[in-house]
MIFI-876535 format. One record per residue (C-alpha): residue number from 1; residue in one letter; x, z, y. Coordinates in Angstrom, 1 decimal. Layout:
BEGIN
<rec k="NUM" r="A" u="X" w="Z" v="Y"/>
...
***
This chain:
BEGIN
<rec k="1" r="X" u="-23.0" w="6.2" v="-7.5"/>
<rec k="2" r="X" u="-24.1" w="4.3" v="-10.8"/>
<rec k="3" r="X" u="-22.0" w="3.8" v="-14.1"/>
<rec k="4" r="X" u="-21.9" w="0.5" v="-15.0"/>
<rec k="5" r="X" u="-21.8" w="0.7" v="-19.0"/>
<rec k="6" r="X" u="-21.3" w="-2.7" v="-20.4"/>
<rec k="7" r="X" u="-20.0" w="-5.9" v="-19.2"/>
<rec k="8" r="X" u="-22.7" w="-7.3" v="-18.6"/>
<rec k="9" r="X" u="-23.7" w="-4.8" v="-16.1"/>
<rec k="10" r="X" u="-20.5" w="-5.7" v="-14.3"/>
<rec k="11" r="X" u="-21.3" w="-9.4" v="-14.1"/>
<rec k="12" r="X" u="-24.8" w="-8.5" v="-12.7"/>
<rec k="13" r="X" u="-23.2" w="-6.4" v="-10.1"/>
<rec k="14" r="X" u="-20.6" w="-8.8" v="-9.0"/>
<rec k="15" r="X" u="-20.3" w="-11.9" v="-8.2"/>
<rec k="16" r="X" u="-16.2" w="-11.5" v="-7.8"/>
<rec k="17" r="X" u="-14.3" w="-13.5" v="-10.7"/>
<rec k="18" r="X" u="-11.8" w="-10.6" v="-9.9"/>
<rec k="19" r="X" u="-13.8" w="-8.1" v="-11.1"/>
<rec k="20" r="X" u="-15.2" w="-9.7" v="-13.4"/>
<rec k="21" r="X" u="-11.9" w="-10.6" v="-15.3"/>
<rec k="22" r="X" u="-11.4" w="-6.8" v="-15.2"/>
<rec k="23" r="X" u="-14.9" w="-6.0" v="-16.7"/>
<rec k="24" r="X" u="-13.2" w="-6.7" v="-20.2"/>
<rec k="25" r="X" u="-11.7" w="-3.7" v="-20.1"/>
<rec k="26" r="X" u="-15.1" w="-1.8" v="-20.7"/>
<rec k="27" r="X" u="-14.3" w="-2.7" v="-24.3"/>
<rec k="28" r="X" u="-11.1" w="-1.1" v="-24.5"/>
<rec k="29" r="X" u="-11.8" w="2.5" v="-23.0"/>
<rec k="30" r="X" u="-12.3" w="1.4" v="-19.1"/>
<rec k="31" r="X" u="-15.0" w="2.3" v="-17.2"/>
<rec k="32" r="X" u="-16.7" w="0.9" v="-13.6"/>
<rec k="33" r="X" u="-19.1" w="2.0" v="-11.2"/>
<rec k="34" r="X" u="-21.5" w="0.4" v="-8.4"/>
<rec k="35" r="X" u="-22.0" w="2.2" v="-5.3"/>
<rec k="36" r="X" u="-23.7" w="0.8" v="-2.1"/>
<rec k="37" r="X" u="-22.8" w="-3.1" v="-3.2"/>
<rec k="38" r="X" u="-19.3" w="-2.4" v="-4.3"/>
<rec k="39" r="X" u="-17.8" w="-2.4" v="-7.7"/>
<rec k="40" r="X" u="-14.6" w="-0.6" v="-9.3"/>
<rec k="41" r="X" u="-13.5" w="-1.3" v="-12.9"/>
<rec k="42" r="X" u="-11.2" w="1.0" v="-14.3"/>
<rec k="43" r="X" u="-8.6" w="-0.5" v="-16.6"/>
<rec k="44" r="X" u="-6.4" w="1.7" v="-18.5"/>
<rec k="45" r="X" u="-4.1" w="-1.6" v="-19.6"/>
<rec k="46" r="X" u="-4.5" w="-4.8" v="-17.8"/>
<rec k="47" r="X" u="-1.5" w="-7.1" v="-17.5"/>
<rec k="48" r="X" u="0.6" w="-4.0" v="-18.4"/>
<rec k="49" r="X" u="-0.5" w="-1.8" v="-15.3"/>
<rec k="50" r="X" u="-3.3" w="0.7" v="-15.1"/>
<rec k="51" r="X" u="-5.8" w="-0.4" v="-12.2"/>
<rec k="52" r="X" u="-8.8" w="0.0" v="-10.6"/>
<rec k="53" r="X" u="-10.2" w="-3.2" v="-9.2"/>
<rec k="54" r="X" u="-12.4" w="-2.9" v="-6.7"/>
<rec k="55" r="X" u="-14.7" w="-5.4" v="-4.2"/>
<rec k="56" r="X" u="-17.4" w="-5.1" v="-1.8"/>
<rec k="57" r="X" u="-18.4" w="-3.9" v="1.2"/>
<rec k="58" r="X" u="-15.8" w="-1.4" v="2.8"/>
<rec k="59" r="X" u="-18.0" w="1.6" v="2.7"/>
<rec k="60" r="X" u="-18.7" w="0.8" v="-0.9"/>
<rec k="61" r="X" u="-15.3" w="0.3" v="-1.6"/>
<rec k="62" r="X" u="-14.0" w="3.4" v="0.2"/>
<rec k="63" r="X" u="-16.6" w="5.6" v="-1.7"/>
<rec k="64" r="X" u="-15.3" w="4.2" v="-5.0"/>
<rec k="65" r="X" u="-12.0" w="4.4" v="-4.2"/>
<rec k="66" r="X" u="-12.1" w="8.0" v="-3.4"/>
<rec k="67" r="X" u="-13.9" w="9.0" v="-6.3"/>
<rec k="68" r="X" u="-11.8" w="7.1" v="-8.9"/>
<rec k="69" r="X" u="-8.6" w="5.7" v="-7.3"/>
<rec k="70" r="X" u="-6.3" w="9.2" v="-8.0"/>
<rec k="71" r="X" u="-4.2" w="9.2" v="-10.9"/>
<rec k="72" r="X" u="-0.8" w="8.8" v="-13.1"/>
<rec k="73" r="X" u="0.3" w="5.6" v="-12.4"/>
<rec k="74" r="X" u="-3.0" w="3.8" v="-11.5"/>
<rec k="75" r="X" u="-2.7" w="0.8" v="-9.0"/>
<rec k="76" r="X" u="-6.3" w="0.0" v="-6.9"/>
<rec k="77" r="X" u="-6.0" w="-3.6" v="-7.1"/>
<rec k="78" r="X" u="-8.4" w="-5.4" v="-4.2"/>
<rec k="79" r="X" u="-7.8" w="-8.4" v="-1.6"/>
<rec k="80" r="X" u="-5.8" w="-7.7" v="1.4"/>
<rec k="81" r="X" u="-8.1" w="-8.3" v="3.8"/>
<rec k="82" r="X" u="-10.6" w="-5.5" v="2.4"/>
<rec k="83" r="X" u="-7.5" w="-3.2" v="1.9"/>
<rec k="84" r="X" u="-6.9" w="-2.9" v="5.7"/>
<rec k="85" r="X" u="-10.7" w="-2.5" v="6.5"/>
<rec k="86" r="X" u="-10.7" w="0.6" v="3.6"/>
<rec k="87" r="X" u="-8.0" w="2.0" v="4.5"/>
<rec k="88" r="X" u="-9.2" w="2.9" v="7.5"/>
<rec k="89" r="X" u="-12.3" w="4.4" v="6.2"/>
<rec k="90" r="X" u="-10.1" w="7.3" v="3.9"/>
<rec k="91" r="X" u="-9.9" w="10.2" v="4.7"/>
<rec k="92" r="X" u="-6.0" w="10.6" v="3.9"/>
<rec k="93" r="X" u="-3.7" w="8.1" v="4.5"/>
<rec k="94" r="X" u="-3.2" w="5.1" v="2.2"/>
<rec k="95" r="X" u="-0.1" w="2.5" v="2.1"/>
<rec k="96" r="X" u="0.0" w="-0.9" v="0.3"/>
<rec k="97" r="X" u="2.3" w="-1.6" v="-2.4"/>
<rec k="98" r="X" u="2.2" w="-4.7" v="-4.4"/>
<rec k="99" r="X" u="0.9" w="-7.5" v="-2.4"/>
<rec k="100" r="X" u="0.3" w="-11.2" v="-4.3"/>
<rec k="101" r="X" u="-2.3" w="-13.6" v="-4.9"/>
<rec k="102" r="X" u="-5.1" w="-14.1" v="-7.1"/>
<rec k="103" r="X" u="-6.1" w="-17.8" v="-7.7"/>
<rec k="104" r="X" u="-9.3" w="-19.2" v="-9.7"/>
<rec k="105" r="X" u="-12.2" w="-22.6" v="-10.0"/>
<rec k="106" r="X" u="-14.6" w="-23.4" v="-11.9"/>
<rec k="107" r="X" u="-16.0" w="-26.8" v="-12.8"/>
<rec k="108" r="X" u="-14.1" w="-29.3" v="-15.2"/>
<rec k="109" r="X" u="-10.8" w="-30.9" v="-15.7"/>
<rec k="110" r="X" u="-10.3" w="-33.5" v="-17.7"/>
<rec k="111" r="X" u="-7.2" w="-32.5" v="-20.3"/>
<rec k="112" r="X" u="-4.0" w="-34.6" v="-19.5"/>
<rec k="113" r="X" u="-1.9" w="-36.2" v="-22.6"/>
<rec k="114" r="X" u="1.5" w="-34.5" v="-24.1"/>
<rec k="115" r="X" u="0.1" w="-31.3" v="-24.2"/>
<rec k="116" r="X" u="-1.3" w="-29.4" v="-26.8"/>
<rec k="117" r="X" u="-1.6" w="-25.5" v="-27.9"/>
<rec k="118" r="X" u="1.2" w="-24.3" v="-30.0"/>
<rec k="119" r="X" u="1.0" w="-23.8" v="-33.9"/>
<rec k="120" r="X" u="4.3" w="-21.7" v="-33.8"/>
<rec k="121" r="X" u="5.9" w="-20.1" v="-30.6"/>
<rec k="122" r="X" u="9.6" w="-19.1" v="-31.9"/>
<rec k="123" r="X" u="10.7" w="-21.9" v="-29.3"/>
<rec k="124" r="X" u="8.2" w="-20.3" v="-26.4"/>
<rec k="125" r="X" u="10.9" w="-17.2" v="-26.0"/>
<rec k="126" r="X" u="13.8" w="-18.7" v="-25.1"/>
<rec k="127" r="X" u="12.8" w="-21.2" v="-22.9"/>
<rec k="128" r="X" u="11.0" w="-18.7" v="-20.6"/>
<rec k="129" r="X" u="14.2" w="-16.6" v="-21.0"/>
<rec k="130" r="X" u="16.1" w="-20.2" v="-19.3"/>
<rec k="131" r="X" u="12.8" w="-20.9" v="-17.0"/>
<rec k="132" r="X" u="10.8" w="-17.6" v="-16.3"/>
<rec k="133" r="X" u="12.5" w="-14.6" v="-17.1"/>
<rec k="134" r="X" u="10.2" w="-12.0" v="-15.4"/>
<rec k="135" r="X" u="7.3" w="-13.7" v="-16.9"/>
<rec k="136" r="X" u="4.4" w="-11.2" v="-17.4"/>
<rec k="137" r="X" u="3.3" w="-12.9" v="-20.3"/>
<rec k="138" r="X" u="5.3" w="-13.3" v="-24.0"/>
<rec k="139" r="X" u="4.8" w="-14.0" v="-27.4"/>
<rec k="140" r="X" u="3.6" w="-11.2" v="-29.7"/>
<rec k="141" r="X" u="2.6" w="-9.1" v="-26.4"/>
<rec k="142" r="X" u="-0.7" w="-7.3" v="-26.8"/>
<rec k="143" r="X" u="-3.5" w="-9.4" v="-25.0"/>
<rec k="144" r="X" u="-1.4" w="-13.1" v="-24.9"/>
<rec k="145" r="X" u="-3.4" w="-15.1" v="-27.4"/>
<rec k="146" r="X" u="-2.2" w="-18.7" v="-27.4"/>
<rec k="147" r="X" u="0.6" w="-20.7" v="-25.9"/>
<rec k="148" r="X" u="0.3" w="-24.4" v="-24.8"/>
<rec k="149" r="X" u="3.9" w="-26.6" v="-24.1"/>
<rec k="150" r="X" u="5.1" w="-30.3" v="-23.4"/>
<rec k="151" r="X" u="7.8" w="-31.4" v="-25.9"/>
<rec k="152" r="X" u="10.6" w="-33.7" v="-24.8"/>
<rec k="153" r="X" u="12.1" w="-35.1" v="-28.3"/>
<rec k="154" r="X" u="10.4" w="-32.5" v="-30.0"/>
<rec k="155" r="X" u="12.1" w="-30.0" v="-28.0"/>
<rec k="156" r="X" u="10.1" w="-27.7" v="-25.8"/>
<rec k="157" r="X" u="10.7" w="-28.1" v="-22.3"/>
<rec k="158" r="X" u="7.4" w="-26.9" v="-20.9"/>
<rec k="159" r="X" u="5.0" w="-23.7" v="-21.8"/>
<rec k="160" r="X" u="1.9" w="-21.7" v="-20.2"/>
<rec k="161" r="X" u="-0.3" w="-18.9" v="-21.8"/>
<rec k="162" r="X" u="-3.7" w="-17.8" v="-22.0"/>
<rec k="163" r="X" u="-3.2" w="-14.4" v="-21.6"/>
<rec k="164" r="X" u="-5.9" w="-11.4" v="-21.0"/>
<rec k="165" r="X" u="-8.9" w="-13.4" v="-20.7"/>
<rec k="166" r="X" u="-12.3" w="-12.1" v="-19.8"/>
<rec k="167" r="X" u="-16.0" w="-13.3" v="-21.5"/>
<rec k="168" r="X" u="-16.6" w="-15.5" v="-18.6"/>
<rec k="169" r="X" u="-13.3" w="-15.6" v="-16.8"/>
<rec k="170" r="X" u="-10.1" w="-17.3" v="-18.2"/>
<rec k="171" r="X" u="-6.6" w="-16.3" v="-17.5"/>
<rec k="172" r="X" u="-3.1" w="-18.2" v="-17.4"/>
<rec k="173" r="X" u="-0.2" w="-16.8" v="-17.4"/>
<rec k="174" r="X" u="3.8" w="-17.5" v="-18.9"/>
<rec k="175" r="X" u="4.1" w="-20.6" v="-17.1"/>
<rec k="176" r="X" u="7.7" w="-21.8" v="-17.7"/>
<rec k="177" r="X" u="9.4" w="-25.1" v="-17.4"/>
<rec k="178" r="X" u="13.1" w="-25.6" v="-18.4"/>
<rec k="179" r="X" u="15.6" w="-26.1" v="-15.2"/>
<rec k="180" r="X" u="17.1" w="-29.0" v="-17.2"/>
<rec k="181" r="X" u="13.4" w="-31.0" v="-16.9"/>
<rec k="182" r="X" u="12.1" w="-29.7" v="-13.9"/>
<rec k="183" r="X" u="10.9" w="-32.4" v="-11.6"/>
<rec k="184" r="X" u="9.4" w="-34.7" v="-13.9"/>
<rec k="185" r="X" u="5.8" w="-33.0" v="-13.6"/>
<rec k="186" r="X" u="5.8" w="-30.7" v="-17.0"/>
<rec k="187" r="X" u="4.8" w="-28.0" v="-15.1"/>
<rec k="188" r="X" u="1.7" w="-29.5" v="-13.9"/>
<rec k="189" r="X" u="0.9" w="-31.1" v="-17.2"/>
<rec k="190" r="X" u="1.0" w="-28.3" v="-19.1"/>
<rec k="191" r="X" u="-1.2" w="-25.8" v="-16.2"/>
<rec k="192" r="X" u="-3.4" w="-29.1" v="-16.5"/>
<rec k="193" r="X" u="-3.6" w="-28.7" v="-20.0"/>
<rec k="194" r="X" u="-4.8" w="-25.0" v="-20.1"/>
<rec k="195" r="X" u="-6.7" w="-25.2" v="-16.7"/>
<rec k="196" r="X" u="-8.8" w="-27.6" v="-18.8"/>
<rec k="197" r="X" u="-9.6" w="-25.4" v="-22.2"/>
<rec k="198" r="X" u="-10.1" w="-22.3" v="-20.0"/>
<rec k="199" r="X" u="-12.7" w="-23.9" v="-17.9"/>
<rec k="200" r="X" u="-14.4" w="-25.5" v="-21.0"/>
<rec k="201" r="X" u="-14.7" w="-21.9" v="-22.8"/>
<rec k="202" r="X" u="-15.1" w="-19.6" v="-19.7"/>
<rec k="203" r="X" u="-16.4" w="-21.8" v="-16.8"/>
<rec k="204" r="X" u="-13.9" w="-20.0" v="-14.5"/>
<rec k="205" r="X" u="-9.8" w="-20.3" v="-14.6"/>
<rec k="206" r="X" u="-7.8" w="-17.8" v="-12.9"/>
<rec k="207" r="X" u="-4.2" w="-16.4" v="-12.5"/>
<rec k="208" r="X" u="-1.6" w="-13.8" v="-10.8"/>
<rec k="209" r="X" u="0.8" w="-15.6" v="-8.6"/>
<rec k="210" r="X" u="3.6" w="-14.1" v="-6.1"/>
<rec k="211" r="X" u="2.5" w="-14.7" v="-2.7"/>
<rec k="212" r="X" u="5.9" w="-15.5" v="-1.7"/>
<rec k="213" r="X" u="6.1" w="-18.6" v="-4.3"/>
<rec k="214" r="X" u="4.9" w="-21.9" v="-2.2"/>
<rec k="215" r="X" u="5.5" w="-24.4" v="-4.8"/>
<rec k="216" r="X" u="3.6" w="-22.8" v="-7.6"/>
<rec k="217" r="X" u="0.8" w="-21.9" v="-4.9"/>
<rec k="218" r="X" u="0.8" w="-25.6" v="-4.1"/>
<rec k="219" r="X" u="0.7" w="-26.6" v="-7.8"/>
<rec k="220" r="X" u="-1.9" w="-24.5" v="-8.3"/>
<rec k="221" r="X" u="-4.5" w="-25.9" v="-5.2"/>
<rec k="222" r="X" u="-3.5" w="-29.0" v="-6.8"/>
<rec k="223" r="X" u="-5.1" w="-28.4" v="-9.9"/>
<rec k="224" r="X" u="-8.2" w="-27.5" v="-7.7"/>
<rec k="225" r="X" u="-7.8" w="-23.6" v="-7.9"/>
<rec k="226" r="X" u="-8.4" w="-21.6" v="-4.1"/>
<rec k="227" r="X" u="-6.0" w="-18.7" v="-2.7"/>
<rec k="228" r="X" u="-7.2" w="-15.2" v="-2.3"/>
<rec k="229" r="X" u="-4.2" w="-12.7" v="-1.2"/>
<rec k="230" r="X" u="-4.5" w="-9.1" v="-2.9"/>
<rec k="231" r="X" u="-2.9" w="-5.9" v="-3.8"/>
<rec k="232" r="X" u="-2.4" w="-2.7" v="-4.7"/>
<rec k="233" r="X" u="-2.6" w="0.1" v="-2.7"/>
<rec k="234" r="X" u="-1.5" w="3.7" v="-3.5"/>
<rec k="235" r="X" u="-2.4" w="7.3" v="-1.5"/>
<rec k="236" r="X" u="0.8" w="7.9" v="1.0"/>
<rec k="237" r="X" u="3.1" w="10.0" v="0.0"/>
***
């Protein structure tokens, strides 16, 4: 089993834009590993959880996961598909928890008009109080670094956040549009928008979404990003 040191030892061992989003935690106290082809980052804060993401081969992965996935509160974060062929590896039984999806592309996208990155945010929190309420990203949180939004009669009616980004991976997240303008294509105008920027200063775009939400899902494809489903897993109790 080899420590991976830096991030850029990370993006040489992994192709995966999921672990490689998580490889920016090397600079804030986490740690990752190779073993066999697989690769586990260790996160001690990433989107307000403490994870391990891991990807590979299943053997890999199972390796990894038995020498690092135990712990207070820490949530092995990997695609469904290689959960239920890991799982079956351990030697103690493992359950899912959290399932969702993790969406990303690279390439270009031309920036659409009306929307631009926010000088001042005091209007960002209360329109994802009417619009997104369990929003995982907010202004002034730890690791949310900008805010795009549509105005509407120089109201704001439309926001989105680049929020934990990576060196070579970026990350949206916040995506609100108020219920009194939905419909009218904000939504997609301003994911658009910071679809664009990320891919210009990253060359890859990603996001959390919940599996169960069709119409973001969809407006996400549309933007040109592809589906993975993940999640966490945790030993059984």
């Amino acid at each position: 089993m080899r420590r991976l040191r830096t991030t850029t030892c990370v993006q040489e061992a992994s192709d995966d834009s999921l672990v490689r989003w998580a490889a920016q935690a090397l600079t804030a106290g986490g740690a990752a590993w190779e073993h066999n082809g697989a690769v586990a980052v260790h996160a001690p804060c990433l989107t307000r959880r403490r994870r391990l993401i891991l990807s590979g081969p299943p053997e890999g992965v199972a390796s990894l996961l038995s020498a690092h996935g135990r712990g207070v509160d820490l949530r092995p974060l990997l695609e469904k598909h290689l959960a239920e062929q890991v799982t079956e590896l351990m030697p103690t039984p493992w359950v899912e928890d959290k399932p969702f999806g993790w969406m990303d592309r690279t390439g270009t996208l031309d920036p659409p008009d009306g929307a631009r990155w926010l000088q001042n945010t005091d209007e960002v929190g209360p329109l994802l109080e009417a619009a997104n309420p369990s929003s995982w990203a907010w202004p002034g949180e730890k690791g949310v670094t900008r805010w795009a939004g549509v105005h509407e009669n120089d109201t704001l009616v439309a926001t989105a956040a680049e929020a934990w980004s990576s060196t070579d991976v970026g990350f949206m997240m916040g995506v609100g549009v108020h219920p009194a303008h939905t419909g009218k294509g904000l939504g997609y105008r301003v994911c658009q928008f910071v679809t664009s920027s990320l891919l210009t200063l990253y060359g890859t775009a990603a996001l959390f979404v919940e599996n169960y939400n069709t119409t973001a899902i969809a407006l996400y494809r549309k933007l040109g990003y592809t589906y993975r489903d993940v999640t966490t897993i945790l030993p059984a109790a």
